[in-house]
C-alpha positions as CSV (number, residue, x, y, z in Angstrom):
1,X,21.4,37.7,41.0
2,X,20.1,36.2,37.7
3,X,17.0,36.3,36.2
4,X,18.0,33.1,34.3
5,X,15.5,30.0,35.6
6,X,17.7,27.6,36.9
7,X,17.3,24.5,35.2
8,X,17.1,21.3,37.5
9,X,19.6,18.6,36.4
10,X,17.3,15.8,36.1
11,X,16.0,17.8,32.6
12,X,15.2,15.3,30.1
13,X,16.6,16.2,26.2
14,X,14.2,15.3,23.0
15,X,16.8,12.1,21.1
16,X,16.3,11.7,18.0
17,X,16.2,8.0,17.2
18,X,17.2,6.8,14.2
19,X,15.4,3.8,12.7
20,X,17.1,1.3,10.6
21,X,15.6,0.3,7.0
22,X,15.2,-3.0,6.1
23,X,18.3,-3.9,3.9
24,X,15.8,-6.4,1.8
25,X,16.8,-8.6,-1.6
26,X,18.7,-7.1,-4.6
27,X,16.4,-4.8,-6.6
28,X,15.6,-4.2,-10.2
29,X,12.7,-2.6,-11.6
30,X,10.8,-5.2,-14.2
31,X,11.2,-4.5,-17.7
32,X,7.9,-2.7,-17.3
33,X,8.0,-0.4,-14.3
34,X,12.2,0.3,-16.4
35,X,10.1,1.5,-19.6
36,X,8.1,4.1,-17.5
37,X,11.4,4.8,-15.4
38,X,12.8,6.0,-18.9
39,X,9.5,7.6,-20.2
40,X,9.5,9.5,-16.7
41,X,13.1,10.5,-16.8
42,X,13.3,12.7,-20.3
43,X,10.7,15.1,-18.9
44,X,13.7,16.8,-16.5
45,X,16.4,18.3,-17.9
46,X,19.3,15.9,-18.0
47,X,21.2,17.7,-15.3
48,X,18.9,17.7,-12.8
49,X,17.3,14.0,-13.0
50,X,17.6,13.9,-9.3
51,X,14.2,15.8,-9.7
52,X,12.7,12.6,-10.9
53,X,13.7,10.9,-7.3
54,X,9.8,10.6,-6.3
55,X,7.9,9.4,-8.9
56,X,11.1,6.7,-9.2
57,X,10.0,5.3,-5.5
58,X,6.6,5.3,-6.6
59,X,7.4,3.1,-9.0
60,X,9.6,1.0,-6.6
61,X,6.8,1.3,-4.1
62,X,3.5,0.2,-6.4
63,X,6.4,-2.8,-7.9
64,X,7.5,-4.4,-4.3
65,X,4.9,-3.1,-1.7
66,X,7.6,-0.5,-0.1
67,X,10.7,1.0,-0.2
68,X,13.8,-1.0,1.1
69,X,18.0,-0.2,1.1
70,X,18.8,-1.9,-1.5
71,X,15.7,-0.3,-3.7
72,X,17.0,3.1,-2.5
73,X,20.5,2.1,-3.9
74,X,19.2,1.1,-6.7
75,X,17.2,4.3,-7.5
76,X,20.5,6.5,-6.4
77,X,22.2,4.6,-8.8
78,X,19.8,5.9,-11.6
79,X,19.5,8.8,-10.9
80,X,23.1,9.6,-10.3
81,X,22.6,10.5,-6.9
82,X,23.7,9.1,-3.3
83,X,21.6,6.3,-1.2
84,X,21.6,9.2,1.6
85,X,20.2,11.6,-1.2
86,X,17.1,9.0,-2.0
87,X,16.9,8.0,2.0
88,X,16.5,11.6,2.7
89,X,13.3,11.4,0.7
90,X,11.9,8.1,1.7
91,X,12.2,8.9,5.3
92,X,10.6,12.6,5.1
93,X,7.3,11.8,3.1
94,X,4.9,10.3,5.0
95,X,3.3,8.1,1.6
96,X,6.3,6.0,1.5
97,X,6.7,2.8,3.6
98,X,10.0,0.8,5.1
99,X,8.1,-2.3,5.8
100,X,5.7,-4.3,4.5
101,X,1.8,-3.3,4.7
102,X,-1.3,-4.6,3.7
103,X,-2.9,-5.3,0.3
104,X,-5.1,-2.0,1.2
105,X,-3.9,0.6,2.9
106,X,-6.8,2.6,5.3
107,X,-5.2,6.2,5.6
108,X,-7.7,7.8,7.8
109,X,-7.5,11.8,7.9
110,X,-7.6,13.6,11.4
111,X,-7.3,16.9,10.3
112,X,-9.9,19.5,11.2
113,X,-12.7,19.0,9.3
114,X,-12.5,15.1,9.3
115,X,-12.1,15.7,12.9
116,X,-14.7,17.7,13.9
117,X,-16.9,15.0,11.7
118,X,-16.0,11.8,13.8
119,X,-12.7,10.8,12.5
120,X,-11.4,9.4,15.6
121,X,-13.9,8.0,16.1
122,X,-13.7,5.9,12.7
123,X,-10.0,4.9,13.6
124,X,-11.8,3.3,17.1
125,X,-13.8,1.3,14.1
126,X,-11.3,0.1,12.1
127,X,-8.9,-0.7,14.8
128,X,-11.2,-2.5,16.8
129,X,-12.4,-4.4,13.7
130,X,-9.1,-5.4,12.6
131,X,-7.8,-5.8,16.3
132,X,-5.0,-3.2,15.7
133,X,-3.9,0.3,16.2
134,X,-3.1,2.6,13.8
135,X,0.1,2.0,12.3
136,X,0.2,-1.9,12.0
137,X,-1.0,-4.1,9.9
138,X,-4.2,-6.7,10.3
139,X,-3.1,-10.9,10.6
140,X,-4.5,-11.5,7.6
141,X,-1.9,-9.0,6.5
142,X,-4.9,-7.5,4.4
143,X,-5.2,-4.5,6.1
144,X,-2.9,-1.7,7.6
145,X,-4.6,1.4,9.3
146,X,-2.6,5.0,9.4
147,X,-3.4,8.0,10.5
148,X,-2.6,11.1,7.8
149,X,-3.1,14.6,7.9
150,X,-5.0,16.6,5.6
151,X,-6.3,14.2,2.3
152,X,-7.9,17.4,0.7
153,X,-11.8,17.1,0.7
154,X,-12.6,19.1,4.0
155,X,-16.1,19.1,2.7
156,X,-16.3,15.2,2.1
157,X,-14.8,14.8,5.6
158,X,-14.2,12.0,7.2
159,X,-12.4,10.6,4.0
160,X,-10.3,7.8,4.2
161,X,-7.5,6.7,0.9
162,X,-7.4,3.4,0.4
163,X,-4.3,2.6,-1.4
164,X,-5.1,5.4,-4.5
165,X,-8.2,5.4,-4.1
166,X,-11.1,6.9,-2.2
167,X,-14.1,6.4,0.3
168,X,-15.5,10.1,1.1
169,X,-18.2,10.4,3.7
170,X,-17.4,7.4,5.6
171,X,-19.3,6.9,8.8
172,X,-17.7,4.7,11.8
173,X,-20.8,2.6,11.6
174,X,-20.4,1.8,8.3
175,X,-17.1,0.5,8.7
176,X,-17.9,-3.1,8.7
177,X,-19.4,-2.8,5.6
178,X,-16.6,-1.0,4.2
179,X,-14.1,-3.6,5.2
180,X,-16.3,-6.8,3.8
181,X,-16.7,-4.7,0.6
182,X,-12.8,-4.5,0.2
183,X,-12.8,-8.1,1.1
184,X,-15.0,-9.4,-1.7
185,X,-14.9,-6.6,-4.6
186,X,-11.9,-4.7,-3.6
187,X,-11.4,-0.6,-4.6
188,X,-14.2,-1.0,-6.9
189,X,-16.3,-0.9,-3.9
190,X,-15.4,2.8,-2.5
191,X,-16.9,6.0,-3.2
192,X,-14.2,7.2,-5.2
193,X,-13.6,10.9,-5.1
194,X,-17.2,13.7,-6.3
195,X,-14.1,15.5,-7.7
196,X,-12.7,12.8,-10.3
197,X,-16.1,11.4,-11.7
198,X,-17.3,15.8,-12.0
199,X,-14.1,15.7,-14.6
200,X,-14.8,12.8,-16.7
């Protein structure tokens, strides 16, 4: 006699599925985006400028929209590490993208507090308003809704990031005016965040 369960044969295994980044064109930062590389760079000590591997894809992100193989080969190269070193990070954060998004990003939070003040229901908004679900981006190819976990203002909530910036407060009935406000005067329209404009 066992006390084991028996397990029945049809039992179904979590597979982890790998997905494939877009290979993209040959990549080099613009003389620009190079200068703040090298400003960035001297901050870590020399043997361990593999430290400097995120703020090296922001750069690559904010420069082609998001992250591709050959722009992870690229940064590897710089930083004297290997392309699985830099893919190891690109595929672990969350605030890096492998395809190509909108010209504003909506990152709705769903955590707790955002939840408990209508958050879902603000994705519903958006995504019926754009006609897509979270994690694609509008036809116009203006727009790309996600959903993130905790943005940090719990008593702002529902916030929403928009690219860097940020709408606090945002109500799902307000989210037609919110969208037509990007359209026509762009981040300058959003609430930016109490905690920035307390600082200045």
């Amino acid at each position: 006699m066992s006390f084991h369960p028996n397990m029945a044969y049809d039992a179904r295994f979590q597979k982890s599925v790998r997905e494939l980044t877009d290979q993209g064109e040959p990549f080099v930062y613009t003389p620009e985006n190079l200068a703040k590389f090298q400003q960035m760079i001297v901050r870590y000590p020399a043997e361990q400028k593999r430290s400097g591997v995120l703020p090296a894809l922001y750069l690559v992100q904010y420069q082609q929209g998001y992250i591709t193989g050959e722009s992870m080969r690229y940064v590897a190269g710089l930083l004297e590490i290997t392309p699985a070193d830099v893919e190891d990070v690109v595929t672990y954060y969350t605030m890096f993208f492998r395809k190509p998004v909108g010209k504003y990003v909506l990152s709705v939070c769903r955590t707790l507090s955002c939840a408990v003040n209508g958050a879902e229901r603000l994705i519903e908004e958006i995504a019926h308003a754009l006609d897509i679900k979270p994690g694609e981006t509008d036809k116009s190819g203006m727009f790309t809704l996600l959903e993130v976990e905790c943005l940090g203002a719990c008593d702002r909530a529902p916030v929403i990031m928009v690219n860097d910036a940020w709408q606090e407060h945002q109500r799902p009935e307000g989210v037609k005016k919110l969208l037509d406000d990007l359209r026509t005067r762009g981040e300058a329209s959003l609430t930016g965040c109490h905690l920035v404009k307390e600082n200045k």
